[in-house]
C-alpha positions in Angstrom: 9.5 7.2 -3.4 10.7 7.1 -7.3 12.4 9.5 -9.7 9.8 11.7 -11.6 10.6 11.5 -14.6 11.0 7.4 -13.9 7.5 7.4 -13.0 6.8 9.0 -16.2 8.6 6.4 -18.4 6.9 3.5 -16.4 3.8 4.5 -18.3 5.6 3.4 -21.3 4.5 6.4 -23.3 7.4 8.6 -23.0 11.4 7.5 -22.9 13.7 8.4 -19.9 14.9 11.2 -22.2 11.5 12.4 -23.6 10.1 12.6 -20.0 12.7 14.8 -18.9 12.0 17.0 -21.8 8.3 17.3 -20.7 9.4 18.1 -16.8 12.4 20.5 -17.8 9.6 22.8 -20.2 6.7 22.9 -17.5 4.7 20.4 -18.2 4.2 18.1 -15.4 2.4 18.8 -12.2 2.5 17.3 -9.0 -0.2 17.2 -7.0 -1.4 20.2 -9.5 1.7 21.9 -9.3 4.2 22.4 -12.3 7.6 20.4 -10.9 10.5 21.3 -13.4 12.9 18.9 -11.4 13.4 15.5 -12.8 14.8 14.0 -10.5 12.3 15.0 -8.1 11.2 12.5 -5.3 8.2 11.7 -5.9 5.4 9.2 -3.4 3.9 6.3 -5.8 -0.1 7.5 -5.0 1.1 11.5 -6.0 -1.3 12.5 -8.4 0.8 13.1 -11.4 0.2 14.9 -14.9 1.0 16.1 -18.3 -0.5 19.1 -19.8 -2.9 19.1 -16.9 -3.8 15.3 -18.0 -3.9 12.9 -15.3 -0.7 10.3 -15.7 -2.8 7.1 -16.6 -6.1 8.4 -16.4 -6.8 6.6 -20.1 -6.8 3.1 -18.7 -7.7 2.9 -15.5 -6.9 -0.6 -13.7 -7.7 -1.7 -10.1 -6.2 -5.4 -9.6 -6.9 -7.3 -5.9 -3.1 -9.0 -5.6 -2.5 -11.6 -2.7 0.9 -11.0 -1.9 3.1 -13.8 -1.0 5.9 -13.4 1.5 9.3 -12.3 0.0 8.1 -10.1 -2.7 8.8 -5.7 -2.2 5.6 -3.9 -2.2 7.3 -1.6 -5.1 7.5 -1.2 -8.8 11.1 -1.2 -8.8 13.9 -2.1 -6.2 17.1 -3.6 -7.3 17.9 -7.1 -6.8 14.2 -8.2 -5.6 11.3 -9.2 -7.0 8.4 -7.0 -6.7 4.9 -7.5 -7.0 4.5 -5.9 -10.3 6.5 -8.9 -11.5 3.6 -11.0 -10.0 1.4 -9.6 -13.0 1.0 -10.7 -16.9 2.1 -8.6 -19.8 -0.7 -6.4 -19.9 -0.2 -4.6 -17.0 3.6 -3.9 -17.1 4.2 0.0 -18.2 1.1 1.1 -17.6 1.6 2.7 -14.5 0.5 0.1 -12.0 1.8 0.6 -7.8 0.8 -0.7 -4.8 -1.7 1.7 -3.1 0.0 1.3 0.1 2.7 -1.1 1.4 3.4 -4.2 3.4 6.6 -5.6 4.7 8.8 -7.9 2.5 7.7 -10.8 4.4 4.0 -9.9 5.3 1.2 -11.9 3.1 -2.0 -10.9 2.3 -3.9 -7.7 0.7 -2.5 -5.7 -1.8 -4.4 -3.3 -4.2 -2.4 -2.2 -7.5 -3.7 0.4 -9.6 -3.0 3.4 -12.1 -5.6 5.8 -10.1 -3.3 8.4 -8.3 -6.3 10.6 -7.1 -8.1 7.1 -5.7 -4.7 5.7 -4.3 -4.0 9.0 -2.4 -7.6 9.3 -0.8 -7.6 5.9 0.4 -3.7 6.5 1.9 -4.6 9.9 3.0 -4.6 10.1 7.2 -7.7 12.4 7.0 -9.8 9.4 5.7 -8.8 6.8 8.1 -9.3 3.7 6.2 -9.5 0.7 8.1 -6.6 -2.1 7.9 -7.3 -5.0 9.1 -4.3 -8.0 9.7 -3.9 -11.4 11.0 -1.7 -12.2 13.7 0.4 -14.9 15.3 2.4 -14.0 18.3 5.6 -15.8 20.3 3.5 -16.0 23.6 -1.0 -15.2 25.1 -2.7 -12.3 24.2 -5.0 -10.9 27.3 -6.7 -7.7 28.1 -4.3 -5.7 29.2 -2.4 -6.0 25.8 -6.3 -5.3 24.4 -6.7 -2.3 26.3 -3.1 -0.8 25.5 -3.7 -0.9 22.0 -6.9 0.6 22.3 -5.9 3.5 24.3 -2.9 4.1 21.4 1.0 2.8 22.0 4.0 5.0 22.6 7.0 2.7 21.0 10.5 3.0 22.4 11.4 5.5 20.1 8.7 7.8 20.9 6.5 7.0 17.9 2.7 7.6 18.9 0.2 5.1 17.5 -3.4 6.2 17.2 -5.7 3.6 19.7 -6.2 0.7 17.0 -7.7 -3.0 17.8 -6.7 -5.7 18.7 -8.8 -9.3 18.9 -7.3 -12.3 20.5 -8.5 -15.3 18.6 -9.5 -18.8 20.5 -5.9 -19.8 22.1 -4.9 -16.2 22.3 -2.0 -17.2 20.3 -3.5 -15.3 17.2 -5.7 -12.3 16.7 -7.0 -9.2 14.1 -5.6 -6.1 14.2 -7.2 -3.3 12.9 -5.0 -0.1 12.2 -6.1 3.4 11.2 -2.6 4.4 9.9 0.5 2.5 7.9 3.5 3.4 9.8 7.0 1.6 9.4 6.8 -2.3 10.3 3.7 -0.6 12.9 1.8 -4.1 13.7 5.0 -5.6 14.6 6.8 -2.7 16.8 3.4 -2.4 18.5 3.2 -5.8 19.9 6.9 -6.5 20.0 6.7 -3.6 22.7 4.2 -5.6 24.5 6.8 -8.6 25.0 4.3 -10.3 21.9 6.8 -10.4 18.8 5.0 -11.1 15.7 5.9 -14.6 14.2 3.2 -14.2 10.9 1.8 -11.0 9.5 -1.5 -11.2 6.9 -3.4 -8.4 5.8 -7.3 -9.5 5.2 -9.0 -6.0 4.6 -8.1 -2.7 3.5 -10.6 -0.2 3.7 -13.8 -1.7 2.2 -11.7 -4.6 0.4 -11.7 -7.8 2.0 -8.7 -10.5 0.6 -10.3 -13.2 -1.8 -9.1 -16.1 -0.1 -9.6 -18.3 -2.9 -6.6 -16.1 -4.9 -3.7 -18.5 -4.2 -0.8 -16.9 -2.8 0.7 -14.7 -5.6 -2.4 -14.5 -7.8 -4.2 -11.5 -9.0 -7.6 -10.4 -10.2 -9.5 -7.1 -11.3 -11.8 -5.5 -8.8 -15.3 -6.9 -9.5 -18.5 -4.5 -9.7 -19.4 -4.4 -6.1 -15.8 -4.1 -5.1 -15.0 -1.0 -6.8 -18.3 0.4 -6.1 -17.1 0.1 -2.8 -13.5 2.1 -3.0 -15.2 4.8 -4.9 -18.1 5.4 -2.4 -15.0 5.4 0.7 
């Protein structure tokens, strides 16, 4: 969550001060609603505009990021580096977030883009985009952890996850996960409450993405053709 008039000036087409102005007088809308409050809270996939004008809508960008461990899945947190730091020149302050989040210290899949309206149907619950991770475990994955994720975990702290799946991999030291939903650290509390703690965390798909495993750790590229074909048609 960011500032709203922050979010504005990220674009880099309005100061701190001018995109206050802009929010104060009207407007801005959230989610198609006119928000007169700055320093209004605001999620990074809101669809966000001026003058009924979607906030980046003139350059769209859609960037496949792998995401190397200790780097925030953020735009902007104090004292860390985020991924937008990962990215060249070009694509600072215009907008860019992660559609989504992984842990500091989890690798893999990232998609940054500029495309509120895209960014919140692909994290909406109602669409139930696929996530897919891989997993190494402290211990032997068998069916009965299988089947307990499939019939959907209730943690310690009464947090309900929908049934997702779960593959052990040859060794059963390893596996794929595939989630329906993003909650907090959610692979890890799930098998941590099945005596399994997670020792290394990679996301390989999101939705109908699939990680380009010859993007070195860190590295970026646009969507291709196919590719964006494919998170439009979702």
């Amino acid at each position: 969550m960011e500032r709203l008039d922050k979010r504005l000036a990220a674009t880099g087409k309005w100061s701190r001060k001018e995109a206050r102005e802009l929010i104060r007088a009207g407007r801005v809308q959230l989610d198609g609603v006119p928000c007169r409050a700055p320093e209004a809270k605001v999620d990074e996939a809101a669809p966000v505009s001026v003058d009924g004008v979607p906030v980046g809508a003139d350059r769209p960008v859609y960037l496949m990021l792998h995401k190397p461990a200790g780097v925030v899945s953020s735009t902007d947190e104090p004292g860390e580096r985020t991924v937008l730091d990962l990215l060249g020149e070009e694509y600072q302050n215009i907008g860019l977030f992660p559609a989504g989040r992984l842990d500091k210290d989890t690798e893999g899949l990232l998609l940054l883009t500029n495309d509120g309206p895209l960014a919140h149907q692909l994290l909406s619950p109602r669409s139930h985009v696929d996530k897919v991770y891989y997993v190494e475990v402290d211990g032997e994955l068998d069916g009965d952890d299988v089947e307990a994720v499939r019939a959907g975990l209730t943690l310690g702290d009464g947090t309900v996850c929908l049934p997702a799946e779960l593959e052990p991999l040859p060794g059963k030291r390893t596996a794929y996960m595939t989630l329906r939903e993003g909650k907090y650290h959610q692979v890890k509390r799930m098998l941590a409450s099945r005596g399994k703690p997670v020792t290394y965390l990679k996301r390989v798909k999101f939705g109908p993405l699939t990680l380009d495993e010859s993007l070195p750790k860190g590295a970026w590229r646009p969507l291709n053709e196919r590719e964006l074909e494919s998170i439009f048609c979702q």
